[in-house]
Every structure is written in C-alpha cells, then in structure tokens.
C-alpha positions in Angstrom: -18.9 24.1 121.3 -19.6 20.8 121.1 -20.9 18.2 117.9 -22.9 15.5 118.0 -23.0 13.0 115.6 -26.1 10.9 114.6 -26.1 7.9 112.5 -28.8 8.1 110.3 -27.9 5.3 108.0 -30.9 2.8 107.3 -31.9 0.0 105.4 -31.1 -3.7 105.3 -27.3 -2.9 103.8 -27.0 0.6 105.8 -27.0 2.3 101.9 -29.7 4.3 102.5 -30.9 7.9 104.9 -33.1 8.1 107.4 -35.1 11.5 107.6 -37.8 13.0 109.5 -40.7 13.8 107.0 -43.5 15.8 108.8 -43.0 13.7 112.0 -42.7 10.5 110.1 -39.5 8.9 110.1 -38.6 7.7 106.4 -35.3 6.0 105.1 -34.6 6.9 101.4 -31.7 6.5 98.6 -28.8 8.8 99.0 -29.7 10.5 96.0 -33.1 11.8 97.2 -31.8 13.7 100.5 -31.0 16.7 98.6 -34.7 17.1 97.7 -35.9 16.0 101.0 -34.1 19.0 102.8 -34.9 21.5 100.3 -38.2 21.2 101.6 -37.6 21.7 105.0 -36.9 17.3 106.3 -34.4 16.9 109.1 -31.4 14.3 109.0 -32.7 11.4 111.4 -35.0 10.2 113.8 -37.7 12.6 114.3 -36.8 11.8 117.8 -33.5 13.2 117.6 -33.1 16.5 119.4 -30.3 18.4 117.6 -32.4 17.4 114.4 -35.2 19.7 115.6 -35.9 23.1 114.5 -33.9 25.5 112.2 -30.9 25.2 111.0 -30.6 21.5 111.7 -29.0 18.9 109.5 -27.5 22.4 107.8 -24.1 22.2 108.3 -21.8 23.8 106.2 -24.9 25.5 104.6 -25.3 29.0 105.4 -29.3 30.3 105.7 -27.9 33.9 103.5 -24.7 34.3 102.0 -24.8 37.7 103.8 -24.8 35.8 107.3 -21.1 34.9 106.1 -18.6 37.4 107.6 -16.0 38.7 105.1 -12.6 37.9 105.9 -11.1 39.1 102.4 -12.3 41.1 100.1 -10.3 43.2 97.3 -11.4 45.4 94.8 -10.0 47.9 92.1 -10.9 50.9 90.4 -11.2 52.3 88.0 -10.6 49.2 85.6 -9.2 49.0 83.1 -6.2 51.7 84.3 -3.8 53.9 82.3 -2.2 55.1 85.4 -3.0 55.3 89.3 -5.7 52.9 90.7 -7.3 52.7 93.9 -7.1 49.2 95.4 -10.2 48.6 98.4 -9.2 45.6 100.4 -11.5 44.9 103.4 -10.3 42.4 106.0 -11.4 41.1 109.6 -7.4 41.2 110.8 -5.7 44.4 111.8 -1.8 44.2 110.8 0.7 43.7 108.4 -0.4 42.7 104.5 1.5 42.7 101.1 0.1 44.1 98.2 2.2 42.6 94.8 1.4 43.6 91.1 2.2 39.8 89.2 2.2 39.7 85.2 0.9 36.5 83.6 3.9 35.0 84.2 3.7 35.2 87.4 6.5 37.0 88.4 6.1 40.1 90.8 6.5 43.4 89.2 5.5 45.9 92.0 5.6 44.4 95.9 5.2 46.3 98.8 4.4 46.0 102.6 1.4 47.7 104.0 -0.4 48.2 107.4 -4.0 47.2 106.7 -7.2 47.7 109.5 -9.9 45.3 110.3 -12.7 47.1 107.9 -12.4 49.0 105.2 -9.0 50.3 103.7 -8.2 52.1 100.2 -4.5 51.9 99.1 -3.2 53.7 96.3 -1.6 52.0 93.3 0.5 53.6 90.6 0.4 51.6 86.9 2.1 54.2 84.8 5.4 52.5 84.5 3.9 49.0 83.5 3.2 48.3 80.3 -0.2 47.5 78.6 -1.8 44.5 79.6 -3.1 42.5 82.0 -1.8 42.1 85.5 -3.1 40.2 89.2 -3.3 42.1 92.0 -2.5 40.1 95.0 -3.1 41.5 98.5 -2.2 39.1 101.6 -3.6 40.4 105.0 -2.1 39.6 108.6 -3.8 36.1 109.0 -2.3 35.1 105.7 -5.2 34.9 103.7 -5.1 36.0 100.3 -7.4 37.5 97.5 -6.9 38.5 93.9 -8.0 40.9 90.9 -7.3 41.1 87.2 -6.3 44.6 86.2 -6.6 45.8 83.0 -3.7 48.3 82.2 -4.2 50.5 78.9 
C-alpha cells in the first residue's frame, strides 16, 4: 500500500483549500470544505489523479458504517438479570479473552479466562450471588481489544 500526499493549500498566505468543483479548480476557506465534499468536490487539482473518482479525498470516512468490519462487539441478555445471563461477544481474533464482572467501583467481582472464536460466541454468566445493582461487563479478546456493557442486576 502506498499514500500520496497532495498539497492542496492555496491562496496568497497558503490559509485557504484548493478543490475541484465540476472540473473547475477553486480555492476556498477552510471552513467551507466540509460542504464542498458533501456534494461530491475532490481535495485538489482537478488534475490530480488519486483525487479522481470515488472514494477520493475520503480518508478516514467510511462510504456505510456496515463496510466497517467488527472487531469487538459484546452484548447481554436478558437485561436487567436476577440470575444467569447470556453474554454474545463477537470478535475477528480466535484465542484467549477475559470476561470480568466490575462494580462501580471498579473493582472486579467475577473474572475468568475464556477461549473465544473469530465470529460469533455466547458465554454463560451467572449473577445470582451479586447483589442488586449495576455492574460492567468487560470482555478482552486475544488482540487485546476490549468492549463493555452495563448490566442491570435485580
């Protein structure tokens, strides 16, 4: 992979964008680019090649949230609990995660190791012997990425 960058400062002080407007170059105030891509402008000289076609002057910007591939995602159900809860974690990583049960203090009140699959996986979790409350589930998958869900215990 490889990145090129483009200068597309303009103006007599270099304070301003340049952007290609239906094939005409224009140079505006910083705070107008936002509107100018919105509606479909491209960062630069209309000369530019990596400023052509889709997806150009985009990055960081995703075209559909849904394009984005889910690393981490946890879940649990049913909530609010009074006893056992299922806990959904989905991960790109197969291998070793933690699962920890933290009150609002923060301190741990259930921990334990698990063996999680890239996809889909449903653990069991048994509240029965915490008190009411509320309580963060925190679930750490193999490449040490982490996600988090308020439980409800009745």
């Amino acid at each position: 992979m490889s990145v090129q960058v483009i200068d597309v400062r303009c103006g007599n002080k270099n304070d301003k964008v340049q952007l290609c407007h239906n094939g005409k170059e224009l140079c505006v105030a910083p705070s107008a680019v936002a509107a100018h891509l919105a509606h479909g402008d491209k960062l630069g000289k209309c000369s530019d090649a990596p400023c052509q076609g889709s997806g150009a002057a985009r990055i960081g910007v995703a075209e559909e949230l849904s394009d984005l591939p889910v690393e981490l995602a946890v879940e649990v159900y049913p909530n609010p609990a009074s006893g056992a809860v299922t806990l959904r974690v989905r991960t790109s990583v197969s291998g070793a995660g933690s699962v920890e049960v933290l009150d609002l203090t923060g301190r741990a009140v259930q921990s334990r190791a698990v063996e999680l699959r890239a996809g889909d996986n449903e653990l069991p979790l048994n509240m029965a012997a915490q008190p009411s409350g509320l309580y963060i589930l925190r679930v750490r998958d193999a490449a040490g990425r982490q996600g988090a869900m308020r439980l409800s215990r009745q």
